[in-house]
C-alpha positions as CSV (number, residue, x, y, z in Angstrom):
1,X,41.8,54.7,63.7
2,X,39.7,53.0,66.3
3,X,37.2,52.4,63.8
4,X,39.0,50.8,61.5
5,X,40.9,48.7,63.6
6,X,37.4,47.2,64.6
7,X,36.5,46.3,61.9
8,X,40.0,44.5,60.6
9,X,39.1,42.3,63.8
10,X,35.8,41.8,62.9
11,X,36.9,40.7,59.7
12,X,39.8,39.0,60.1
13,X,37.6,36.5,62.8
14,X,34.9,36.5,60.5
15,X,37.0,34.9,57.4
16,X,38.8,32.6,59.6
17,X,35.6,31.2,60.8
18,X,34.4,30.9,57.0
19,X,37.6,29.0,56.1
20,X,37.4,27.2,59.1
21,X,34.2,25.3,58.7
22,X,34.1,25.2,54.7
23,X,37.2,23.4,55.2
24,X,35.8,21.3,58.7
25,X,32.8,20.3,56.6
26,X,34.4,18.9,53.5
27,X,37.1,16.9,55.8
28,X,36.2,13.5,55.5
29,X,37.2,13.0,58.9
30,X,36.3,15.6,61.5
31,X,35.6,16.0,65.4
32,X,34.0,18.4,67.4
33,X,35.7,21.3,69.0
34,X,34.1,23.0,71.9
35,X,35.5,26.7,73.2
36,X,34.1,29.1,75.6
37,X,34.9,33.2,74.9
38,X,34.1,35.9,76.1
39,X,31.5,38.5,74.9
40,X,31.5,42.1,76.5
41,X,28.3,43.9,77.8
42,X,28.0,47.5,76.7
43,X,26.2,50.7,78.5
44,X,26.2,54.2,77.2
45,X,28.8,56.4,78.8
46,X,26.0,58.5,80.5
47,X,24.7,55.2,82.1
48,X,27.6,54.0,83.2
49,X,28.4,57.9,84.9
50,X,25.0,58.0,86.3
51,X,25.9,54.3,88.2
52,X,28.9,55.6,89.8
53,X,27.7,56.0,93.7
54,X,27.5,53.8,96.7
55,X,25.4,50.8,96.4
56,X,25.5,47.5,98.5
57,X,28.5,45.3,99.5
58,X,29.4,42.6,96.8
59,X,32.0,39.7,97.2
60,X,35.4,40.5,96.9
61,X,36.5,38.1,94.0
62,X,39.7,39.6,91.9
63,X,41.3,42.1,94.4
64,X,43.7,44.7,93.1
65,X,44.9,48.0,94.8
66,X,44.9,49.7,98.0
67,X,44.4,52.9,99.7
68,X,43.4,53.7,102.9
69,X,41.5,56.9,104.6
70,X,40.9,57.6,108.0
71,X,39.0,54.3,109.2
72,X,38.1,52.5,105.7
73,X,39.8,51.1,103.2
74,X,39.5,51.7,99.7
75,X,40.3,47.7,97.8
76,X,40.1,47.8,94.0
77,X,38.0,45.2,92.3
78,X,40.2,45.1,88.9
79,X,38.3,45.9,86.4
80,X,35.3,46.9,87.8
81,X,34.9,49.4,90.9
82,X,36.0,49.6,95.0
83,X,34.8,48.1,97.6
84,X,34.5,50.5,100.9
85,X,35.3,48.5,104.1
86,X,34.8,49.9,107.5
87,X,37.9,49.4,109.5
88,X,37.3,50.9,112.6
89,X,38.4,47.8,114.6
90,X,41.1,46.0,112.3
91,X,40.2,42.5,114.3
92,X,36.8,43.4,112.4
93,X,36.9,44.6,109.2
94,X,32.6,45.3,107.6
95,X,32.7,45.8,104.1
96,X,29.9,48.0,103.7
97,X,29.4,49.3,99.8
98,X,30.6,49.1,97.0
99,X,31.4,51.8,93.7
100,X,30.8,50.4,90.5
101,X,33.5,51.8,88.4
102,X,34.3,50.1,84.7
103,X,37.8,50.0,84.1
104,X,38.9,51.0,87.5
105,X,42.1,49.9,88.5
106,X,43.9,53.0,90.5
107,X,42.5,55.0,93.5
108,X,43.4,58.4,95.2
109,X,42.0,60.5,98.3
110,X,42.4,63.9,99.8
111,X,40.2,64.8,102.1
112,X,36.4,63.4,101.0
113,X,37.0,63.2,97.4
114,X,38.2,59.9,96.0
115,X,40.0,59.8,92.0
116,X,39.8,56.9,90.1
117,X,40.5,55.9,86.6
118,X,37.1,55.1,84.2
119,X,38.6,53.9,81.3
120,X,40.5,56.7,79.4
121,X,38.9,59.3,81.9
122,X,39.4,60.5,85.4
123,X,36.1,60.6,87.9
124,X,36.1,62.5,90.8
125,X,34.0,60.9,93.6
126,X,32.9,62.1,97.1
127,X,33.3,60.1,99.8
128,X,32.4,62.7,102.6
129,X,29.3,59.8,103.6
130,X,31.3,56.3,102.3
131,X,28.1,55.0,102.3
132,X,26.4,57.6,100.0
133,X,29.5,58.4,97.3
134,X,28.8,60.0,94.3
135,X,30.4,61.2,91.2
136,X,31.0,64.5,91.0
137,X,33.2,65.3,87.9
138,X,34.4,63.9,84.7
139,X,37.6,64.8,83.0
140,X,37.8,63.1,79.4
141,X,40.8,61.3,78.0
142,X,43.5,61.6,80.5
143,X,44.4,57.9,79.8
144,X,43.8,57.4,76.1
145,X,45.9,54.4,75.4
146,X,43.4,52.0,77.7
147,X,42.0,49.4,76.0
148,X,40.1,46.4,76.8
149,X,41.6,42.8,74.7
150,X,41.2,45.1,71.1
151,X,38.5,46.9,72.2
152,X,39.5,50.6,72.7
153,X,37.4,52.7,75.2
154,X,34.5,54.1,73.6
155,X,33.5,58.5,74.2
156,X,29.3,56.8,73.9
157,X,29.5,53.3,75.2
158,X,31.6,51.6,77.2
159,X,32.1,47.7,78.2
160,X,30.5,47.7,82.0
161,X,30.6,43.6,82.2
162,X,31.1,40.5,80.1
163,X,29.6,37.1,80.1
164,X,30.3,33.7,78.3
165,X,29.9,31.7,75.7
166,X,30.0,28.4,74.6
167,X,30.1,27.1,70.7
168,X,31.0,23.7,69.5
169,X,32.6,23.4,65.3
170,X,33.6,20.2,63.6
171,X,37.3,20.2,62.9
172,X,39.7,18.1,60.8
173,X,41.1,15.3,62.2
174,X,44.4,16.5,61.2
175,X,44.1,20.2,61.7
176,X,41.8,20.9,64.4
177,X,42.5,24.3,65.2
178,X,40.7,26.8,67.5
179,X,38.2,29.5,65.7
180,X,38.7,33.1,67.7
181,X,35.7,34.9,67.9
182,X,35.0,38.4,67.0
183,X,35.9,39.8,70.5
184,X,39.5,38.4,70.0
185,X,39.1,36.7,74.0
186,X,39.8,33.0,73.4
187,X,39.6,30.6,76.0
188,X,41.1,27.4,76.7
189,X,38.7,24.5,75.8
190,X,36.2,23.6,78.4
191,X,37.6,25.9,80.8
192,X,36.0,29.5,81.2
193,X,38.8,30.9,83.3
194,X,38.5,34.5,84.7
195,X,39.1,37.8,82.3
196,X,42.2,39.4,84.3
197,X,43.5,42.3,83.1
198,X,46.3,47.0,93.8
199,X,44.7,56.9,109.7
200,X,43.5,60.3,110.1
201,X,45.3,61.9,107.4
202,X,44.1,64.7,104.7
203,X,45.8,62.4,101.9
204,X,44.9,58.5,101.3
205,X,47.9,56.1,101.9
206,X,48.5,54.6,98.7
207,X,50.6,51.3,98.0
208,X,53.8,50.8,95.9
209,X,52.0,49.7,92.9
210,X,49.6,53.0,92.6
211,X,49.8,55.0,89.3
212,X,48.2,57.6,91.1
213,X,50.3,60.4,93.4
214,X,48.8,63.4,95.5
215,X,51.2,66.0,96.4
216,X,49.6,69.4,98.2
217,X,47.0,70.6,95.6
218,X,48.2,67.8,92.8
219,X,47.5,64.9,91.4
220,X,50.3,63.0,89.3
221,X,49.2,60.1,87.3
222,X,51.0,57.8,85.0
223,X,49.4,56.8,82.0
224,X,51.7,54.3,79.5
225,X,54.1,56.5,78.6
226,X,53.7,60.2,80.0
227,X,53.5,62.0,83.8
228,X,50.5,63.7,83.9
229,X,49.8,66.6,86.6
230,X,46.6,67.8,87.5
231,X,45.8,70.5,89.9
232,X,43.2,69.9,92.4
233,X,43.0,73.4,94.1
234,X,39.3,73.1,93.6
235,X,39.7,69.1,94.6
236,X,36.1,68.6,92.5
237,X,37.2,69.9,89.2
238,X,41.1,68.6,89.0
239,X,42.2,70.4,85.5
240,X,45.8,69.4,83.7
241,X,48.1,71.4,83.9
242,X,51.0,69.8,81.9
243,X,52.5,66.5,80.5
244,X,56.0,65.1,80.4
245,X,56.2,62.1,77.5
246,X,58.2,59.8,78.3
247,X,60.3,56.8,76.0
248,X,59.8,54.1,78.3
249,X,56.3,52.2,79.4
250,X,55.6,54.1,82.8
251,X,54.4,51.4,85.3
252,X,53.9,53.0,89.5
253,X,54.9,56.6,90.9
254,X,55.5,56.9,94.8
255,X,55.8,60.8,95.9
256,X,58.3,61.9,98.7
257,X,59.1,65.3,100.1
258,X,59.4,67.3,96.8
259,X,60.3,64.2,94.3
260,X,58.2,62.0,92.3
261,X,60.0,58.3,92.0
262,X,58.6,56.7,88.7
263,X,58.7,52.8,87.8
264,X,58.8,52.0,84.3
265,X,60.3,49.2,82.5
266,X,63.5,50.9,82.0
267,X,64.3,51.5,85.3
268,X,63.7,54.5,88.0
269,X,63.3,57.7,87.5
270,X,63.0,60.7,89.7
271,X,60.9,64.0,89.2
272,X,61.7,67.5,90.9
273,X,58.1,68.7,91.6
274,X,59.5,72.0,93.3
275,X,57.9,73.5,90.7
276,X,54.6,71.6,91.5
277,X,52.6,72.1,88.5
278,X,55.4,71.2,86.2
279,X,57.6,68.3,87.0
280,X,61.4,68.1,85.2
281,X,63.1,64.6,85.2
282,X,66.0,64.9,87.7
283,X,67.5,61.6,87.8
284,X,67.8,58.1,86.8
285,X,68.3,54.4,87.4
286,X,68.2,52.0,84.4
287,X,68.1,48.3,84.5
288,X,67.0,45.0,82.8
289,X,63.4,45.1,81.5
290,X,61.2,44.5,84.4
291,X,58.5,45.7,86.2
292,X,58.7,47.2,88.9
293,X,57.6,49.4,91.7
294,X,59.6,51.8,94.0
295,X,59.6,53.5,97.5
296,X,62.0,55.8,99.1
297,X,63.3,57.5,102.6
298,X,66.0,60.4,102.7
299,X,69.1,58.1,101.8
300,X,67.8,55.0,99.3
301,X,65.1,53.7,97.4
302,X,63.8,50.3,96.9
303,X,62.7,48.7,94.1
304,X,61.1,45.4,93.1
305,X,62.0,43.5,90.0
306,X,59.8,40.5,89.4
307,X,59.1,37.9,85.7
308,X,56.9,36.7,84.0
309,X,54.9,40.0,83.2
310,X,54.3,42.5,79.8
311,X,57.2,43.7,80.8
312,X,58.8,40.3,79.4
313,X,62.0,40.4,82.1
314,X,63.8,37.2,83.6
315,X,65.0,39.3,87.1
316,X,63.3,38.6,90.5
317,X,65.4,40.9,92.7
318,X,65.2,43.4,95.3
319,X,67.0,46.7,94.3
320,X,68.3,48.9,97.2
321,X,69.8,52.3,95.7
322,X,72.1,54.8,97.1
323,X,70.1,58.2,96.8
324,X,72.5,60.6,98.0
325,X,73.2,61.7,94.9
326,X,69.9,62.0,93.8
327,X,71.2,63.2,89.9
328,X,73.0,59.7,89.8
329,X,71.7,57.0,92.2
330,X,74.0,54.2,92.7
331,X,73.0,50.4,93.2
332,X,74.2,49.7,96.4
333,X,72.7,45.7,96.5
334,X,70.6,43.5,95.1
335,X,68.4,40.7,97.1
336,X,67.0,37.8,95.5
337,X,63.4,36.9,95.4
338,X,60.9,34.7,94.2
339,X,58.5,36.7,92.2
340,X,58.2,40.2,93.9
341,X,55.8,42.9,93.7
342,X,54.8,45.1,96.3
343,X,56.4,46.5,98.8
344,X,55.7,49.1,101.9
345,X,58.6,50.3,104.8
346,X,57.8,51.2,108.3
347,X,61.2,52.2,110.2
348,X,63.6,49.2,109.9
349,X,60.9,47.2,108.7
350,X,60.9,46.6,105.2
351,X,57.5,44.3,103.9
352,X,57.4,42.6,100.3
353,X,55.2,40.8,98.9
354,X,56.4,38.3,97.3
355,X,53.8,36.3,95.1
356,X,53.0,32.2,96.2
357,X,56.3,32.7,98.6
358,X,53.7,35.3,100.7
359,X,54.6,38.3,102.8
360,X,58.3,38.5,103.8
361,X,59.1,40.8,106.7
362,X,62.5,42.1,106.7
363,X,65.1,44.3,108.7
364,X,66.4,46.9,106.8
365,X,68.1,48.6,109.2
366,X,71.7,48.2,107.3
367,X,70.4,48.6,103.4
368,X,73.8,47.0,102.4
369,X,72.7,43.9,104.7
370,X,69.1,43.5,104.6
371,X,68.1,40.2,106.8
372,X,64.5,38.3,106.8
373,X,62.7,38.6,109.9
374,X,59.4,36.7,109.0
375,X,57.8,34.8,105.8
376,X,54.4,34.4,106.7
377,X,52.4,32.3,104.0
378,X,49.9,33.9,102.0
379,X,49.2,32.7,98.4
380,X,49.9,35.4,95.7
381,X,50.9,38.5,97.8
382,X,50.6,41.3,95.9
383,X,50.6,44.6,97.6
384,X,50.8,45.6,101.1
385,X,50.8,48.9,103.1
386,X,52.1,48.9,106.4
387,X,51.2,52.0,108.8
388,X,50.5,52.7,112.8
389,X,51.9,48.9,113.4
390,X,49.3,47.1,110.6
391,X,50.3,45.8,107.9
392,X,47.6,45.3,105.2
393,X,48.2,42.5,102.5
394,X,46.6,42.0,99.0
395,X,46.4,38.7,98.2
396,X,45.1,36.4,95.4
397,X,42.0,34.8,98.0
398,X,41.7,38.1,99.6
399,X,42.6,40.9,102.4
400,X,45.0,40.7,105.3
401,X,45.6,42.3,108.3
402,X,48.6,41.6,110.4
403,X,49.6,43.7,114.4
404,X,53.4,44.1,113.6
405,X,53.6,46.4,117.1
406,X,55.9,43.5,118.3
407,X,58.3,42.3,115.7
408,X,59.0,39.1,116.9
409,X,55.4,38.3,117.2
410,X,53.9,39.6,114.2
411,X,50.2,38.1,114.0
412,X,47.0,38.0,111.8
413,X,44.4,39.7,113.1
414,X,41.8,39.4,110.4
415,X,40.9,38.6,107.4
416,X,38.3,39.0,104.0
417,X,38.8,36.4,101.4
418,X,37.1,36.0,98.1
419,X,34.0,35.2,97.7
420,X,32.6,36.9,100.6
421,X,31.1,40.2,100.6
């Protein structure tokens, strides 16, 4: 199947570039038409495995998610690996190595070994030196719907990088329509852009937007449409242990006590994992078709609904849900927001980030009458964990660090934007 839908690409690009400039060059008016794709870079899967260890710090340029570990934090270059920063003293952060990791886009800990999504598979890493991390295990297909703009992840060779190119057709006057290339990754004209596709503890702290969940001795993940659970007794060799399919797109899971909450576009759902090894869906939440991602305490969950995504929804709201009841939450009130994603609770403090309208900061001490505190400005806010009084943001130029130990003088304290290793 992969095969063959390869090679319909292949051919379907290669004909309309035929037709294309038979018809261009017969036009008796035409005009040039420049446009920049982009073409991937392949390694064999043992080359790419054999890469997977510490090396040395590289610039922080599209950062995704978050977990931290003791004193570092674990940042998530989408795409293409983590970056270990030494936070020993926040005011300070040193990021000191980074994990080259194709495909990487979710993170784990317990104790020194780190998961992470390759691809379709799972790596185990460990982290026991951050400096000298190494891969230790490999467990094959656990994602198997990941794909890379028609390119589905190879079992030989995998896409470790891409690079650019430029080429330049005469067009009809009339018609001058772009040619896609073979790899299907058009760009605009003259424009390149960027190929886009998220504490001394035993377990990582994770954010709201994680697809990953660690629970005792297992690991949940998410994949598009199932609940996987892996057992990490022996935390070097996780193995599966079982699989519930789902019906909806499954987007972030958020573990508390003995529940899983799941975010899909659908709505919430919640998981009994008193049974560990073999969730059972308990309870459910629907609403319009969003994304979003969830957190909970004892009495509610929250959950952010934001637009212009996959998940093709118009709602930018904050969700707050009566969790008594945990068979049958109830809305109790929705909030609304500019384009929110997400979002971390400390106490009464609830944090959301909410895109180009940055961090808000908000009471949440009465659920049914949730009041701002603070907006502080931060372009593109996407994820934030807030723990022991820091809150740490994910934003579109970078990493912040804000000392929330006096509410009504929350400040930044540091800082790592793009561009800077």
């Amino acid at each position: 199947m992969k095969k063959r839908l390869l090679q319909l690409l292949g051919a379907l690009s290669l004909t309309a570039m035929m037709l294309l400039q038979q018809g261009c060059i017969k036009d008796k008016c035409v005009k040039n038409y420049t446009y920049t794709y982009y073409v991937p870079l392949y390694k064999t899967s043992a080359e790419v495995r054999a890469n997977i260890k510490s090396s040395a710090p590289k610039a922080i340029v599209n950062p995704g998610k978050i977990t931290i570990k003791d004193n570092f934090i674990y940042l998530n270059e989408i795409n293409k690996g983590i970056h270990i920063i030494d936070n020993t003293n926040p005011a300070a952060p040193v990021n000191i190595g980074f994990i080259a990791i194709p495909g990487n886009v979710d993170i784990a800990i317990k104790n020194n070994m780190l998961y992470a999504d390759l691809y379709t598979d799972l790596v185990t890493i460990d982290i026991t030196d951050p400096e000298n991390a190494m891969a230790v295990n490999f467990v094959s297909g656990v994602f198997p719907e990941r794909f890379y703009y028609g390119y589905v992840a190879d079992s030989t060779k995998m896409i470790y990088d891409w690079t650019t190119k430029t080429e330049t057709v005469q067009c009809s006057c009339e018609n001058p329509n772009p040619v896609y290339n073979d790899v299907g990754v058009l760009l605009s004209s003259n424009d390149a852009g960027s190929l886009n596709a998220a504490v001394a503890t035993p377990v990582g702290i994770s954010g709201s937007l994680s697809r990953f969940a660690l629970v005792n001795n297992y690991l949940y993940a998410v994949s598009a449409a199932a609940v996987k659970t892996l057992n990490i007794s022996n935390p070097s060799t996780p193995v599966i242990t079982s699989q519930v399919n789902t019906n909806w797109m499954v987007e972030t899971i958020y573990p508390f006590k003995d529940k899983l909450f799941v975010g899909g576009n659908a709505g919430m759902f919640v998981f009994n994992i008193q049974n560990p090894a073999n969730p059972s869906l308990l309870g459910s939440f629907s609403h319009a078709r969003v994304c979003d991602p969830v957190i909970a305490d004892d009495n509610y969950a929250y959950v952010t609904l934001h637009s212009g995504t996959a998940c093709q929804g118009f709602t930018n709201q904050l969700d707050v849900l009566d969790i008594s009841s945990i068979q049958s939450p109830q809305l109790l009130r929705s909030y609304p927001f500019t384009s929110p994603r997400g979002l971390s609770k400390d106490g009464n403090l609830l944090f959301i980030c909410d895109g180009d309208d940055g961090l808000k900061v908000l009471d949440a001490a009465n659920p049914n009458g949730i009041t701002l505190q603070k907006q502080i400005p931060i372009i593109g806010a996407n994820e934030v964990i807030a723990f022991n009084q820091i809150a740490l943001v994910v934003a579109k130029d970078g990493l912040y660090q804000y000392d929330y130990s006096d509410r009504n003088a929350i400040k930044l304290i540091s800082a790592i934007k793009t561009g800077n290793p």
